[in-house]
C-alpha positions as CSV (number, residue, x, y, z in Angstrom):
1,X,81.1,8.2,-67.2
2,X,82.8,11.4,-65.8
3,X,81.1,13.7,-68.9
4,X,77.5,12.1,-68.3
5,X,77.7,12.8,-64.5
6,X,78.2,16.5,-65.5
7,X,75.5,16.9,-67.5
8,X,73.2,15.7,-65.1
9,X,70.6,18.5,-64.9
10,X,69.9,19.7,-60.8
11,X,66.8,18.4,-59.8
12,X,63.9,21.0,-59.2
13,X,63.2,22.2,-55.5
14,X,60.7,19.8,-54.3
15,X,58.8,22.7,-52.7
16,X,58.3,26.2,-54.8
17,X,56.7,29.1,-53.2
18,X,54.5,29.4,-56.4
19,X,53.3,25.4,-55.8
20,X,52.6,26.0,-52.1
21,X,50.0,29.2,-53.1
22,X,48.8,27.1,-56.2
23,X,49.3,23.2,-55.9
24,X,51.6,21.1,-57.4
25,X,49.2,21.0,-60.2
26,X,51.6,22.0,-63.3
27,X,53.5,19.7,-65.3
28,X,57.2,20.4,-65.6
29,X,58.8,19.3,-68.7
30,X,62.3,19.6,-66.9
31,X,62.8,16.4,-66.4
32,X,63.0,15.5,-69.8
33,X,66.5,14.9,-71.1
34,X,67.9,14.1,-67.3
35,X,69.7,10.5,-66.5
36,X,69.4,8.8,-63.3
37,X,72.7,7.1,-62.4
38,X,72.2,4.1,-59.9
39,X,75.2,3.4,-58.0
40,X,75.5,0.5,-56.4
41,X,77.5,-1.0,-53.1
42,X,80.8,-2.9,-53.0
43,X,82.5,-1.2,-55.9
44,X,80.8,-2.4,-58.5
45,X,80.5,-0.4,-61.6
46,X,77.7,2.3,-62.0
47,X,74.7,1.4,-64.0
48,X,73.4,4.9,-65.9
49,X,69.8,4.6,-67.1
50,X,69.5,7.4,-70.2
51,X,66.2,8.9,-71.3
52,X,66.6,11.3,-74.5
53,X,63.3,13.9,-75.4
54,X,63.0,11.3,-78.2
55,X,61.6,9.0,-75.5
56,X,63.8,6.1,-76.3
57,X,65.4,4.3,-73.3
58,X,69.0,3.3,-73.2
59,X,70.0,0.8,-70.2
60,X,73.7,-0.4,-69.4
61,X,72.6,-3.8,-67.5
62,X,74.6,-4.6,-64.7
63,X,73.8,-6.2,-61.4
64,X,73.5,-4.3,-58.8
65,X,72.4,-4.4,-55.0
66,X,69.0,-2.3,-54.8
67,X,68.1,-0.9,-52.0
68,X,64.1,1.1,-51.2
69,X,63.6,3.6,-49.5
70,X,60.3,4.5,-48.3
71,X,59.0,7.8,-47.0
72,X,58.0,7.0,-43.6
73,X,62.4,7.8,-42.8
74,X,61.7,11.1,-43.7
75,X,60.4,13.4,-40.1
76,X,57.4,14.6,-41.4
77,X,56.1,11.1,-42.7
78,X,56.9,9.6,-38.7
79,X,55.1,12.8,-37.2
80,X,52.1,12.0,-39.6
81,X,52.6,8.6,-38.5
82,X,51.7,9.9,-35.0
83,X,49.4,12.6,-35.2
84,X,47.5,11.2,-37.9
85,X,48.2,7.4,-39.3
86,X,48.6,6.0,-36.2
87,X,45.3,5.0,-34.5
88,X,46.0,5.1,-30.8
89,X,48.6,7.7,-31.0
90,X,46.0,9.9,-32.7
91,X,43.3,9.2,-30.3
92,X,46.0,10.3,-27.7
93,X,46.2,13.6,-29.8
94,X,42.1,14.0,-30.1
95,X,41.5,13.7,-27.0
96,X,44.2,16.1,-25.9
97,X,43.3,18.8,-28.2
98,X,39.6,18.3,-27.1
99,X,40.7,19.0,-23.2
100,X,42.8,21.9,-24.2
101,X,39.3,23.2,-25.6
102,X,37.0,22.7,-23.0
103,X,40.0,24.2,-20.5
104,X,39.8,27.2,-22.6
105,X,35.8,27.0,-22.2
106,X,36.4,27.1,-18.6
107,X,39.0,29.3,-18.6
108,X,36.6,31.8,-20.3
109,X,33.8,31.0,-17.9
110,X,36.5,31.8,-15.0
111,X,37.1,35.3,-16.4
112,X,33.5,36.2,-17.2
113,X,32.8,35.2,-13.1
114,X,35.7,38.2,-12.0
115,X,35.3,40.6,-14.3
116,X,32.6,43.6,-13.1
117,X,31.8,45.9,-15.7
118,X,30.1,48.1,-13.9
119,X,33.1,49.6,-13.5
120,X,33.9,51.0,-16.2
121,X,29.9,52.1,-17.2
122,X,29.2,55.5,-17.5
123,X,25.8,55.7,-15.9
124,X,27.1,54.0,-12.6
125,X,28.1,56.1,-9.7
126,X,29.3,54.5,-6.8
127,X,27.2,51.2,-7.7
128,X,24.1,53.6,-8.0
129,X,21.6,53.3,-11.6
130,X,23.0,50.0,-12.3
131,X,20.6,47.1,-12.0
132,X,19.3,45.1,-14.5
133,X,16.2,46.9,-16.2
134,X,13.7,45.4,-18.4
135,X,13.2,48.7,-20.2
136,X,16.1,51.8,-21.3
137,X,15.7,55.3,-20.5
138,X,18.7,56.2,-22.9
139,X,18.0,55.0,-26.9
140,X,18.6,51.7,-28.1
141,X,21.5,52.8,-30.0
142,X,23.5,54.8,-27.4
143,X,25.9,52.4,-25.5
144,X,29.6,52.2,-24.5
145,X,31.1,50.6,-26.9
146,X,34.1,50.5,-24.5
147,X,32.5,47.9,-22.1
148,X,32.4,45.2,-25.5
149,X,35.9,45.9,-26.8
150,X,37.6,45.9,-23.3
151,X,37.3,43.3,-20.4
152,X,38.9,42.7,-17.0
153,X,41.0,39.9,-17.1
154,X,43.2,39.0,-14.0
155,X,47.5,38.7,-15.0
156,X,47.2,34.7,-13.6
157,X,44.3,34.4,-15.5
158,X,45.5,35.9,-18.9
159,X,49.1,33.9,-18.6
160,X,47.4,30.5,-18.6
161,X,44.8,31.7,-21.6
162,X,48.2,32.4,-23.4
163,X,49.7,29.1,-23.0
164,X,46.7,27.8,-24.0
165,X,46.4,29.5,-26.6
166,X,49.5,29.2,-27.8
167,X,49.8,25.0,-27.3
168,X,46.7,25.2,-29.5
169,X,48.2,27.7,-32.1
170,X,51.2,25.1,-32.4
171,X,48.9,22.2,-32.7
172,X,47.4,23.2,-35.8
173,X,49.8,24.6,-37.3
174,X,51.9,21.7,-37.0
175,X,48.6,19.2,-38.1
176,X,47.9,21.9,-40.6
177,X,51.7,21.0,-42.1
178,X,51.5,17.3,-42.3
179,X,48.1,17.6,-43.9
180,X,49.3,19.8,-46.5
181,X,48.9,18.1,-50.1
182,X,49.5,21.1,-52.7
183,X,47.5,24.1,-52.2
184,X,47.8,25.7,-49.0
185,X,44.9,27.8,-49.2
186,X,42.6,24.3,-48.8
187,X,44.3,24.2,-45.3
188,X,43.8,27.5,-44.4
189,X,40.5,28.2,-45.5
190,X,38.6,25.4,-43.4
191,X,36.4,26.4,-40.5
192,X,37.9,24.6,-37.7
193,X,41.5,26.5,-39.0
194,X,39.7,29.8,-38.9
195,X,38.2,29.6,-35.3
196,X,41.4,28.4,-34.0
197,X,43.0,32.0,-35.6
198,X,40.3,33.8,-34.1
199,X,40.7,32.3,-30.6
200,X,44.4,31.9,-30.5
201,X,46.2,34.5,-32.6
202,X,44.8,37.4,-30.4
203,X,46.5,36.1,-26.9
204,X,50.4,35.5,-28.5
205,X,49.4,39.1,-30.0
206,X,48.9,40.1,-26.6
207,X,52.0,39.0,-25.4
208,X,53.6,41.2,-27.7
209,X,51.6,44.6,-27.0
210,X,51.0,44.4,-23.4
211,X,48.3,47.0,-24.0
212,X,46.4,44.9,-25.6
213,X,46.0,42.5,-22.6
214,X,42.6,43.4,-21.9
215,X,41.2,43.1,-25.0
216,X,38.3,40.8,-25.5
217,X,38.9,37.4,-27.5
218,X,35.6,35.0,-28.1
219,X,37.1,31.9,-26.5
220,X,33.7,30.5,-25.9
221,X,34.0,30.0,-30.4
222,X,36.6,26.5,-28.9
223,X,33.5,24.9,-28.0
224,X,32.8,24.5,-31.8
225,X,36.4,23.1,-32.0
226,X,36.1,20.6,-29.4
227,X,32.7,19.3,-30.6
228,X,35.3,19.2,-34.2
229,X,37.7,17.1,-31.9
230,X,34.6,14.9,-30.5
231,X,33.8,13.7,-33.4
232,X,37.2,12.8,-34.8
233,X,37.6,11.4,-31.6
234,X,34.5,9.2,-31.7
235,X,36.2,7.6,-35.0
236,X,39.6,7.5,-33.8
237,X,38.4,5.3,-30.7
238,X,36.2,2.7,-32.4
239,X,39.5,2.0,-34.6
240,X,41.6,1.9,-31.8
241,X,39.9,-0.2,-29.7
242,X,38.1,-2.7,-32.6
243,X,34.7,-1.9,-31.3
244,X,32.3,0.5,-33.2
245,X,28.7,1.8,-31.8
246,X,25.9,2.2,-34.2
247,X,25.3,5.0,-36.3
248,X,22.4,6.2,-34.0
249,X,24.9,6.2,-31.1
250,X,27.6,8.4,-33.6
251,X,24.4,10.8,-34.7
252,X,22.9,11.5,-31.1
253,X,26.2,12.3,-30.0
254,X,26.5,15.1,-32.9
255,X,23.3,16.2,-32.0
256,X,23.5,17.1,-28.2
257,X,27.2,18.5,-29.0
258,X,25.8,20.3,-31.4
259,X,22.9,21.7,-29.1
260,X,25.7,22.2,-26.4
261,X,27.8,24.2,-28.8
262,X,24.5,26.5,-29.9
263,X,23.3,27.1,-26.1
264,X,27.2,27.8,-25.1
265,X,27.8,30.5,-27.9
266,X,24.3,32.2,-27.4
267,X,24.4,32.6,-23.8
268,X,28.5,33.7,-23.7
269,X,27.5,35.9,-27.0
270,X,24.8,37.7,-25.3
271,X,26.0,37.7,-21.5
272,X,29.6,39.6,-23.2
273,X,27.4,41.9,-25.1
274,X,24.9,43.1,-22.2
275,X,27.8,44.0,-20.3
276,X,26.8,47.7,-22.2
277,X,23.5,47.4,-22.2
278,X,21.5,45.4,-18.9
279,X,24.2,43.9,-17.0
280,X,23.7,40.3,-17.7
281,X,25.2,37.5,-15.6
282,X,25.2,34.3,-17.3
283,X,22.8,32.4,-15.4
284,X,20.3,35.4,-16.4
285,X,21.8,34.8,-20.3
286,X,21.0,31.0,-19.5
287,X,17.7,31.3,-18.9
288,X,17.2,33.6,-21.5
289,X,18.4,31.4,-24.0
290,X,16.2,28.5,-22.3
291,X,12.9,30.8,-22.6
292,X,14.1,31.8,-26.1
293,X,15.0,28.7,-28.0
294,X,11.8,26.8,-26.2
295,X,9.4,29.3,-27.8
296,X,8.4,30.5,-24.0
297,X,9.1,33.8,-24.1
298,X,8.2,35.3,-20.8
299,X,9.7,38.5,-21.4
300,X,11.3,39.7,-17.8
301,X,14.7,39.3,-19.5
302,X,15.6,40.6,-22.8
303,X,18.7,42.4,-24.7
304,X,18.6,46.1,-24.7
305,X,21.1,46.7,-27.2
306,X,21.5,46.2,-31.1
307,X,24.3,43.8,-30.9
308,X,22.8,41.7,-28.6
309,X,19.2,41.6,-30.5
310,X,21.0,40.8,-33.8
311,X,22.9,38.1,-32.8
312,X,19.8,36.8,-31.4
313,X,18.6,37.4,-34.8
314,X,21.3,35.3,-35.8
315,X,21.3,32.6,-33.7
316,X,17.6,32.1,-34.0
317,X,18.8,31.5,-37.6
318,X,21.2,29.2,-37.5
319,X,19.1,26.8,-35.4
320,X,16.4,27.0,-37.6
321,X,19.2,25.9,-40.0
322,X,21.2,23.4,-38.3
323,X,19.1,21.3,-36.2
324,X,16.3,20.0,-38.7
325,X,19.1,18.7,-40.9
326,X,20.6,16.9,-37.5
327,X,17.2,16.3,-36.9
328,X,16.3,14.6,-40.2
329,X,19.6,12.7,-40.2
330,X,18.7,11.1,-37.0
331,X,14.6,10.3,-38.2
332,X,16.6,8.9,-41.1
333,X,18.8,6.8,-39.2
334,X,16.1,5.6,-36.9
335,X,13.7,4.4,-40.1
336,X,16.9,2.7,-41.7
337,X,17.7,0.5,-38.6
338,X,13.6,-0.3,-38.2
339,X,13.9,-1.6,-41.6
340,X,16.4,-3.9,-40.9
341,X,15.3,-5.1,-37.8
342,X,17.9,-3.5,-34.7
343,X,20.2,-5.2,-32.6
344,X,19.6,-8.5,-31.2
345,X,19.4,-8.2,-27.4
346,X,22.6,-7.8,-25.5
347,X,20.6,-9.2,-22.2
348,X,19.2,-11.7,-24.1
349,X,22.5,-12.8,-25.7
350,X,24.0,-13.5,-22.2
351,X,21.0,-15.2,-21.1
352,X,19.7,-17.4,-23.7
353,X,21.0,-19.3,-26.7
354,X,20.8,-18.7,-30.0
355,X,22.2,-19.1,-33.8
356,X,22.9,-16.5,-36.6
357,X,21.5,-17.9,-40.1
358,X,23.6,-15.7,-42.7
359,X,21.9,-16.3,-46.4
360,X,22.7,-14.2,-49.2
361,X,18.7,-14.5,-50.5
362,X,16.3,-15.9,-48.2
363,X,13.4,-17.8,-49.9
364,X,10.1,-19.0,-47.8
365,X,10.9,-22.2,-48.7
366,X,14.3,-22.2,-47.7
367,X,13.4,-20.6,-44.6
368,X,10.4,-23.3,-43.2
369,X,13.1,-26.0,-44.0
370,X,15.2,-25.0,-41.7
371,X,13.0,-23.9,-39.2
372,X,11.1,-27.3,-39.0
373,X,14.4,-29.3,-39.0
374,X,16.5,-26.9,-36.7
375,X,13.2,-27.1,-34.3
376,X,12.6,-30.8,-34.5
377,X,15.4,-31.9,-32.1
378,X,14.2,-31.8,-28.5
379,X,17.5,-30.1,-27.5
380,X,17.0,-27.0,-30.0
381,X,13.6,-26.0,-28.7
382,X,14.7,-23.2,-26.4
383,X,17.8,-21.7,-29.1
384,X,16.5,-18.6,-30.8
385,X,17.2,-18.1,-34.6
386,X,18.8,-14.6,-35.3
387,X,18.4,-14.4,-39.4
388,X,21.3,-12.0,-41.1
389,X,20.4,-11.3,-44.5
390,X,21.5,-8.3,-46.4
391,X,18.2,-8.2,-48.7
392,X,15.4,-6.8,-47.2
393,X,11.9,-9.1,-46.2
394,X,9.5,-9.7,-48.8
395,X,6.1,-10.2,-47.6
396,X,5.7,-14.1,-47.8
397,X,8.8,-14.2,-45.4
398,X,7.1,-11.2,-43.0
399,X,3.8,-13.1,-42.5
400,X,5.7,-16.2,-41.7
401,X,7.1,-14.2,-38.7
402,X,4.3,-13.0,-37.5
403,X,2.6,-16.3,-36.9
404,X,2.8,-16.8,-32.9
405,X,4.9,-20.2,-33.6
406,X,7.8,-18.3,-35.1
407,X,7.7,-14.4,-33.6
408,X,9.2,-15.4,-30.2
409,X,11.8,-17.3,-31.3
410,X,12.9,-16.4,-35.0
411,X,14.7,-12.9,-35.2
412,X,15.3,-10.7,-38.7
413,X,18.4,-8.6,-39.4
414,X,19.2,-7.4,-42.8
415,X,23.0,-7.2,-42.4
416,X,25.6,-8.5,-44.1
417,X,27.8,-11.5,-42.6
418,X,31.0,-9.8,-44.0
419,X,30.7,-6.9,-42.0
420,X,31.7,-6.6,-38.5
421,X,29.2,-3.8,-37.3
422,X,26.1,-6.3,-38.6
423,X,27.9,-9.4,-37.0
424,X,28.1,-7.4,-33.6
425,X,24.4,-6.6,-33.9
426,X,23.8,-10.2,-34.2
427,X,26.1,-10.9,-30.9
């Protein structure tokens, strides 16, 4: 026994730097040859189970006390237990992360209200030249590029960005870790991972090279990331509290955040940028957005430098882009559930009676069968009749409905009884 537990082969690291650039995706043939001694509790003798590169299998049987472990002992399975597995903890965690991104929102808006970069302009002289113009004497391409690189941020005002910033940074770094499944670069190269670098690297930088402390960061990009945690949020909360909205309800949501999140980055984008060209405060960025994106276009306000026009350009763009596909996902959503009928009335559900019919196939003769027994007993005549069926109405079944007799009093769903969203829209 003492020669076999000697030439037990070490076990492989369980993490190689070359598996965490390239995924656990190679075979090792290692393990071939290697015995797994079981030892068991009491005293008892050790079992040793013996596989040779022949592939036989050579087992001394002797009973034992087995014990399983599981890898929710180890720490990172109980923190992915709470960050991730665990529905209400998670939802704690969403909705967390979400606040910390519309703080830093705020936080950004706060700075752009004290900082005056007339200042630092070079055709300003003692607050002289530097209103807002509709038109440039100097050429389009002749700015400071000073006034875009450097802001005025307060010391208060920079120390709570940092720890912000730096909450956040730990955050996903830590989420980034108990997400990891083999390749690394998967993790790192989402979008959501790439703001947060971009928003939140900068500021710990800061901290290191105080010179540096003025430097401007695009905070405003965390809207993005809290309309990311919105929506995870959404789906954490109807798990956690066994109650889901409809799919219209999830989709309009995406849609006005996403709105929100294209108005917020336009009018922070262009308001940072004018600070070199016309001096734009961000209501005036606000209603130049408005008058944009509406297809208005009085004129009276409009960028006077490249940076500003192209990301104009840009933006004009991506809405083009993004919003008819939210757009068509919400037409398609809206035609699905007028094809199988809605919700059945919440008021009416709490005022009147009814029953929920739940057939697999719904045949018309089926159907006036029930209906002229169910409505035969004097009692029944003022119940309404809420019809789940997953298949959809054929057209002997639709003119039925529509005769005056049945249409106030027999409702349609096609749903599925073993679902718990269609048996909530039956009430």
């Amino acid at each position: 026994m003492v020669e076999l537990e000697k030439e037990v082969l070490p076990l492989p690291p369980r993490y190689r730097f070359r598996d965490l650039l390239l995924g656990d995706w190679q075979t090792d043939d290692r393990m071939k040859g290697e015995r797994l001694r079981i030892l068991p509790r009491g005293g008892q003798t050790g079992n040793t189970v013996t596989f040779n590169p022949a592939g036989c299998l050579s087992v001394s049987v002797h009973m034992v006390q087995v014990e399983f472990y599981v890898n929710e002992n180890t720490f990172k399975e109980r923190l992915k237990l709470f960050f991730i597995k665990n529905q209400r903890s998670s939802l704690r965690v969403r909705m967390f992360n979400f606040s910390l991104k519309v703080l830093s929102c705020l936080l950004y808006i706060v700075r752009v209200l004290l900082d005056n970069p007339q200042e630092g302009r070079q055709d300003c002289v003692n607050g002289v030249n530097c209103t807002k113009q509709n038109t440039s004497s100097r050429p389009w391409s002749e700015f400071d590029w000073k006034l875009i690189i450097w802001v005025d941020r307060p010391l208060p005002l920079w120390a709570l960005q940092v720890l912000v910033a730096f909450i956040s940074f730990s955050e996903t770094m830590l989420l980034v870790y108990l997400s990891y499944k083999g390749n690394v670069w998967e993790q790192v190269l989402r979008v959501p991972f790439i703001l947060e670098m971009i928003s939140a690297v900068p500021f710990m930088i800061t901290v290191i090279l105080p010179s540096f402390r003025n430097l401007f960061i695009p905070v405003f990009l965390n809207c993005w990331l809290a309309k990311h945690a919105l929506e995870n949020m959404i789906n954490d909360l109807h798990r956690a509290i066994q109650r889901t909205h409809s799919a219209m309800f999830n989709q309009v949501v995406i849609l006005i955040s996403t709105l929100v999140c294209l108005m917020f980055t336009c009018i922070c984008g262009i308001q940072h940028l004018e600070r070199a060209g016309n001096n734009l405060t961000l209501f005036d960025s606000l209603y130049f957005c408005v008058v944009t994106f509406s297809t208005v276009g009085f004129g009276d306000v409009t960028p006077q430098i490249w940076p500003s026009q192209l990301l104009v350009v840009i933006m004009i763009f991506v809405a083009l882009i993004v919003l008819p596909i939210q757009f068509e996902q919400l037409a398609f959503l809206w035609m699905e559930r007028q094809k199988s009928g809605g919700n059945y009335s919440r008021y009416r559900a709490q005022t009147e009676k009814h029953v929920v019919l739940c057939v697999s196939c719904l045949k018309i003769d089926l159907l006036m069968d029930f209906l002229n027994e169910f409505f035969a007993h004097p009692r029944l005549q003022d119940y309404y009749v809420v019809i789940l069926c997953p298949a959809e109405m054929d057209v002997q079944v639709r003119r039925v409905l529509h005769v005056p007799l049945w249409a106030q009093r027999v409702i349609y769903l096609q749903g599925s009884a073993l679902k718990d969203q269609d048996l909530m829209r039956a009430k």
